[in-house]
C-alpha positions as CSV (number, residue, x, y, z in Angstrom):
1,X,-10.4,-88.4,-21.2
2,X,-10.8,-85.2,-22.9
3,X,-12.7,-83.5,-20.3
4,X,-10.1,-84.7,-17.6
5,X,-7.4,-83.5,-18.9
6,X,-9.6,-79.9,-19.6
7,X,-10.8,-79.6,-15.7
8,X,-7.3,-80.6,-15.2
9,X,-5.5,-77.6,-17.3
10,X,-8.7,-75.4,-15.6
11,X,-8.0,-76.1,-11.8
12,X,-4.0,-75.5,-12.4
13,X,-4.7,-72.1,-14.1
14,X,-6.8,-71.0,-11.4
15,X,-4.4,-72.1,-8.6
16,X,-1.5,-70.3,-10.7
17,X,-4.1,-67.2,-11.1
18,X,-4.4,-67.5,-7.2
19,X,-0.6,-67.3,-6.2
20,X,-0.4,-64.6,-8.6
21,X,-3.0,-62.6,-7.2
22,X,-1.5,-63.0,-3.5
23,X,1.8,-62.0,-4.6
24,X,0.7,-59.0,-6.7
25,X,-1.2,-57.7,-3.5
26,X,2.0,-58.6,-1.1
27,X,4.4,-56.4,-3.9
28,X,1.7,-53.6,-3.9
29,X,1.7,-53.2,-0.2
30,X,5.2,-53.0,-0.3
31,X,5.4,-50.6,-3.0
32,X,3.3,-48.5,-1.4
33,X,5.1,-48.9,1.9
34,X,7.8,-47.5,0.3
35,X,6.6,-44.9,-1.4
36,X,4.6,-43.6,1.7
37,X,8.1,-43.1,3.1
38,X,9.9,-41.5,0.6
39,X,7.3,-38.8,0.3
40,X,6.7,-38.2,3.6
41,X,8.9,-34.9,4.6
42,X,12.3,-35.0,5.8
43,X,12.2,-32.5,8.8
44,X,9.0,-31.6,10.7
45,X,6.7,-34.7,10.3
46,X,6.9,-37.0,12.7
47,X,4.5,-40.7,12.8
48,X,1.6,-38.4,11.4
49,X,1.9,-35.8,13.7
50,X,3.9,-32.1,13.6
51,X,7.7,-32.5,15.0
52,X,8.6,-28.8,16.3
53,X,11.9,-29.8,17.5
54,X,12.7,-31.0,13.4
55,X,10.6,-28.3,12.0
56,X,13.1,-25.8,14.3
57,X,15.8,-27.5,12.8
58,X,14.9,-26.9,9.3
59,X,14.1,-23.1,10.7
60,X,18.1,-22.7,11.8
61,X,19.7,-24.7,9.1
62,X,17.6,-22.1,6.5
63,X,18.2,-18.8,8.7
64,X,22.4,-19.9,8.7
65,X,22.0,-19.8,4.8
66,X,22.8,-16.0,4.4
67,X,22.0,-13.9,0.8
68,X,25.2,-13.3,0.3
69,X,26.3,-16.8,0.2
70,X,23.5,-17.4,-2.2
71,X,24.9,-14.4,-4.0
72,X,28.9,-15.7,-4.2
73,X,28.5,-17.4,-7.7
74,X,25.7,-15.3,-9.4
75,X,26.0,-12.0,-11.5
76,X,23.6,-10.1,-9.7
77,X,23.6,-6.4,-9.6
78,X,21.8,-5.1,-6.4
79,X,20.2,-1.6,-6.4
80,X,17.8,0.0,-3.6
81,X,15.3,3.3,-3.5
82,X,14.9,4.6,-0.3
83,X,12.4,7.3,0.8
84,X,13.4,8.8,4.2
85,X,12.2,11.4,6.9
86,X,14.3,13.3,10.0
87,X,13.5,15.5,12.1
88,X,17.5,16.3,13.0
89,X,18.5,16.9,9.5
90,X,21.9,17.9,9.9
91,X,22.8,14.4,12.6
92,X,20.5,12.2,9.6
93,X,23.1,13.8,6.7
94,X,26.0,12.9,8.9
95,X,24.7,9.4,9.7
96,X,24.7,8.8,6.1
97,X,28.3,9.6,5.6
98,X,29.5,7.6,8.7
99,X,27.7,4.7,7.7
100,X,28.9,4.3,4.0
101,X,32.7,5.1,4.9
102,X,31.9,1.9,8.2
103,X,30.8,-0.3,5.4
104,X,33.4,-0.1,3.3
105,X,31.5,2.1,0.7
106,X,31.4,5.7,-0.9
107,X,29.5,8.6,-1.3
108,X,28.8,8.7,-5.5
109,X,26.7,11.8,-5.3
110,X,25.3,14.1,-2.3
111,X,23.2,17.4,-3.3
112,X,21.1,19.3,-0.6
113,X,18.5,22.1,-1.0
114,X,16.5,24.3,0.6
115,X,16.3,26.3,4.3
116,X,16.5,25.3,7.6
117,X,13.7,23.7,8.9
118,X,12.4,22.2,5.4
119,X,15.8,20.9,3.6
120,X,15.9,18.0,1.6
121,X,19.1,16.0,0.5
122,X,19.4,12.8,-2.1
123,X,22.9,11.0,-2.0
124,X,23.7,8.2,-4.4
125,X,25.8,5.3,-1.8
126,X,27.6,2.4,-3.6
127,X,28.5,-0.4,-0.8
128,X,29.8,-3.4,-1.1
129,X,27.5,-6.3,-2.4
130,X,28.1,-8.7,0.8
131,X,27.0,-5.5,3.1
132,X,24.0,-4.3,1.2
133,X,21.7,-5.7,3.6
134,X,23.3,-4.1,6.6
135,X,23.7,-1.0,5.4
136,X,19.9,-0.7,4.6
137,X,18.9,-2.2,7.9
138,X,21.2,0.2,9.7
139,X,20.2,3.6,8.0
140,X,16.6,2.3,9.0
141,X,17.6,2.8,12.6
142,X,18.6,6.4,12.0
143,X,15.7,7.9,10.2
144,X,12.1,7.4,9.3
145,X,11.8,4.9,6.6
146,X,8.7,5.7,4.3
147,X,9.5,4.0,1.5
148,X,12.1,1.6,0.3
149,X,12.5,-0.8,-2.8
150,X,15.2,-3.4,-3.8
151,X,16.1,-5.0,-7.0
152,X,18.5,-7.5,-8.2
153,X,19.4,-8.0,-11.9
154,X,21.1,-11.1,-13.4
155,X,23.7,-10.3,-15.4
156,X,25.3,-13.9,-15.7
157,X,24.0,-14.4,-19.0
158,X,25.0,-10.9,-20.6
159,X,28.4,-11.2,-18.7
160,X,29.3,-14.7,-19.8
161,X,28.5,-13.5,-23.8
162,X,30.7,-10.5,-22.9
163,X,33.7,-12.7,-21.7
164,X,33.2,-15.3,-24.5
165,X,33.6,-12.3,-27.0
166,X,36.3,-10.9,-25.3
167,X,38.7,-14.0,-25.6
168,X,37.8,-14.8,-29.4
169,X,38.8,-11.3,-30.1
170,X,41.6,-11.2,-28.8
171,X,42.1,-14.6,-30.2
172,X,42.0,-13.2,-33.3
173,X,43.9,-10.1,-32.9
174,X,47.1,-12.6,-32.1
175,X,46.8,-14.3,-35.3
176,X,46.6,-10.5,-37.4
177,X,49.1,-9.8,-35.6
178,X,51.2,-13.6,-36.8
179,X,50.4,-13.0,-40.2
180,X,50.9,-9.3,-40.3
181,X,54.3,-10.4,-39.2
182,X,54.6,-12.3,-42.0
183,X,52.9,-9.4,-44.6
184,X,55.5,-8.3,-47.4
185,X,52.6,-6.7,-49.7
186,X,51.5,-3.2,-48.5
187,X,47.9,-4.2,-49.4
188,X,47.8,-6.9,-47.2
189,X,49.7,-4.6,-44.6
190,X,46.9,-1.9,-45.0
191,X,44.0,-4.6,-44.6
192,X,46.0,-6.2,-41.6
193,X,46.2,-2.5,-39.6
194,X,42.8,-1.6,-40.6
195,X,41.6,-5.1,-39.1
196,X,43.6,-5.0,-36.1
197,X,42.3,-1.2,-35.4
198,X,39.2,-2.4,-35.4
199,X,39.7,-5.6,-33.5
200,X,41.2,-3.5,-30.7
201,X,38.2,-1.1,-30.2
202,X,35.6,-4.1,-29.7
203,X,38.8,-5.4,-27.7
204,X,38.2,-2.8,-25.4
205,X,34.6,-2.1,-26.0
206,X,33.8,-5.7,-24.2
207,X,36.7,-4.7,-21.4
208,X,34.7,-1.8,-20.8
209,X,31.6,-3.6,-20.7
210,X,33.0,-6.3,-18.1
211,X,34.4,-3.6,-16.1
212,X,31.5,-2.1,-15.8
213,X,29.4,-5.2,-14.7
214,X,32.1,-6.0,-12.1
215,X,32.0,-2.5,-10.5
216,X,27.9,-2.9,-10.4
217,X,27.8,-6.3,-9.3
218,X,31.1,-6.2,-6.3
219,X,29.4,-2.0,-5.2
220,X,25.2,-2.1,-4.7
221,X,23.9,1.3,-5.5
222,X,21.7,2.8,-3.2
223,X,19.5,5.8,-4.0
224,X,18.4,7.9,-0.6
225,X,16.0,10.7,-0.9
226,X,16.0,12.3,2.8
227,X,13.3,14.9,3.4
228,X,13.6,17.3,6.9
229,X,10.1,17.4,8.4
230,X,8.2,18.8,12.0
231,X,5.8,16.0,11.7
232,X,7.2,12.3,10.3
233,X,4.7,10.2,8.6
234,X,2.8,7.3,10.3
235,X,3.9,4.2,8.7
236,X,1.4,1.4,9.5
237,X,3.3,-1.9,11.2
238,X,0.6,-3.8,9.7
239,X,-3.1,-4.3,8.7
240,X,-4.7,-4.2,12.2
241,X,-7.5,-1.7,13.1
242,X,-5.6,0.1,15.4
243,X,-2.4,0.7,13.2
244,X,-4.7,2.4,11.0
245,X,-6.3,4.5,13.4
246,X,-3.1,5.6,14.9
247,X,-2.0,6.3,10.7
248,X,-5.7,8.0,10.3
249,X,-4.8,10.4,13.5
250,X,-1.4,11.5,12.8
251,X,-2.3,11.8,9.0
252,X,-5.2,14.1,10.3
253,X,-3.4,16.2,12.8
254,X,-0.6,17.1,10.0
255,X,-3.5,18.2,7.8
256,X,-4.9,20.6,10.2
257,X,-1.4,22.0,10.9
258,X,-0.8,21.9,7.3
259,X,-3.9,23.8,7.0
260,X,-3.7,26.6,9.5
261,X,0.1,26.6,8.2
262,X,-1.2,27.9,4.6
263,X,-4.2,30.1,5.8
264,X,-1.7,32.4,7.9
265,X,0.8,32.2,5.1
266,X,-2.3,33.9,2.2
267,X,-3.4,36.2,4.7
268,X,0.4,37.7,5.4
269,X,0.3,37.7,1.1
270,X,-2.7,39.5,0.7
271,X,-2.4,41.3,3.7
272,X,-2.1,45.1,1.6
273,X,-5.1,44.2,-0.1
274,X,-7.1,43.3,3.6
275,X,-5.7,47.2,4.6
276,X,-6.8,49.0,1.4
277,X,-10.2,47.2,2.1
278,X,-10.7,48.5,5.5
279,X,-9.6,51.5,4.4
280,X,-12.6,51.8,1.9
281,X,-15.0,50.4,4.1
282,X,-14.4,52.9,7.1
283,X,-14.4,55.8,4.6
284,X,-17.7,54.8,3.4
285,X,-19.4,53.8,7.3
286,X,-18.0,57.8,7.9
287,X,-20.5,59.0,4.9
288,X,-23.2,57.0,5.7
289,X,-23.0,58.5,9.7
290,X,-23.1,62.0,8.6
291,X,-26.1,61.4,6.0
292,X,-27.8,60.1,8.8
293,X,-26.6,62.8,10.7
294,X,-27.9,65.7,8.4
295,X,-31.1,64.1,7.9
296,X,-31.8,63.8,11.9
297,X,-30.7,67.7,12.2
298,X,-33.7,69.1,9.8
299,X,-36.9,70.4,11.1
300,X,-39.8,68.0,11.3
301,X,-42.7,69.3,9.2
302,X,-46.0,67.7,11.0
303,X,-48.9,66.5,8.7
304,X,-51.2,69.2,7.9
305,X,-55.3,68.6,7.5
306,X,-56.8,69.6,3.9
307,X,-58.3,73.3,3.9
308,X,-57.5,73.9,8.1
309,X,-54.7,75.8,10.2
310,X,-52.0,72.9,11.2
311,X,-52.4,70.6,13.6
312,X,-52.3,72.2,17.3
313,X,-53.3,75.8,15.9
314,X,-55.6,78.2,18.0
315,X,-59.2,78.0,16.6
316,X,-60.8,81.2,16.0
């Protein structure tokens, strides 16, 4: 009876084992249904194969984001160095002008050196943050862009501290000011003024310092050295073969102008040293001539035999 009821209790446990095995398998399947689909991508995958039209979509939909959007709610001061070359120097330093004044921005510095032909000028532009892009990619139309760098600084951190400051100070200049109100002791008077003097410069300490950060955050700075040349320099458009052959040529043809350029320039320096040299060396060519010519106007002595009359003598 024993054993019945055993092989009994056995054969239900494996038929419960059996349904839970089928079901376990059916809610795997499932899970993993699921979580196929939730990682597959949202745009550009389509039944295992590429979706342009989606992936296009994604494309516009990033492209319509633009920085200065990203920008609105960020503390982010925006500074650019550009390194520029013109052949038309005096239409390149007007182009600069007319460009910050169309985007709303002004010249902070201008300085230009040197002569006609090889002048140089370095201008320090301060454009609105929301146009800083435009601005560079419109001066890039106007000149030869060599070099350029851009950098943005977060200053959401520094400027928050700075606000937070700002209002518990003048927080507590208020309450000096309450209870020098109610001061009748000219000690506590003195403390009070000496405490509100000093409250009142880091008052305006931080208001500087907020100023400060809005003016550099709401104007980009943008530092432009612009260099007047005969020859611009090749800029390569990319790492192909033939961009750096064409950058290899032009590099090469300014260093033999560059060269011949210099050579004339030492010998119109050491050009009174050149004429006291040929001076010198035609004074000396004249002596050595007339040696030669004094030596050729002697009379020639003939060889004479030992003990006899000279050569060609009559014989007696």
């Amino acid at each position: 009876m024993k054993k019945r009821t055993i092989s009994v209790a056995l054969s239900l446990f494996v038929i419960l084992s059996l349904f839970t095995g089928c079901g376990g398998g059916a809610m795997s399947a499932t899970d993993n249904a699921a979580m196929d689909t939730a990682a597959a991508p949202a745009q550009g995958w389509d039944g295992g194969e590429y979706s342009s039209e989606a992936a296009a979509t994604g494309e516009a939909a990033a492209s319509a984001v633009q920085p200065s959007a990203i920008r609105q709610n960020a503390k982010l001061i925006l500074t650019a160095d550009v390194y520029a070359e013109t052949r038309d120097f005096p239409t390149a330093d007007q182009a600069v002008q007319d460009l910050t004044a169309q985007y709303g921005g002004y010249l902070e510095s201008r300085s230009v050196a040197g002569n006609e032909g090889d002048r140089s000028a370095s201008y320090t532009v301060r454009v609105p943050q929301e146009r800083f892009e435009a601005f560079l990619g419109a001066f890039g139309n106007t000149c030869n862009i060599v070099r350029q760098s851009q950098n943005a600084e977060d200053v959401g951190q520094a400027y928050f501290d700075a606000e937070t400051h700002l209002k518990t100070l003048k927080t507590k200049h208020e309450r000096l000011l309450a209870l020098l109100d109610k001061s009748e002791k000219m000690e506590d008077i003195i403390q009070l003024e000496t405490a509100l003097s000093e409250t009142e410069y880091e008052i305006e300490q931080y208001a500087g310092t907020l100023r400060r950060y809005d003016d550099l955050v709401g104007f980009s700075t943008i530092s432009i050295q612009l260099g007047e040349v005969r020859d611009l320099t090749a800029v390569s458009q990319g790492n192909t073969f033939l961009s750096d052959m064409q950058k290899a040529a032009a590099s090469g043809t300014r260093g033999v102008t560059v060269f011949i350029k210099t050579l004339i320039l030492f010998m119109i320096i050491i050009w009174p040293l050149l004429a006291v040299a040929v001076i010198v060396l035609a004074v000396l060519l004249a002596i050595r001539r007339r040696r030669k010519a004094r030596k050729a106007g002697d009379p020639a002595k003939g060889p004479q035999s030992p003990g006899g009359p000279p050569d060609g003598a009559p014989k007696t």
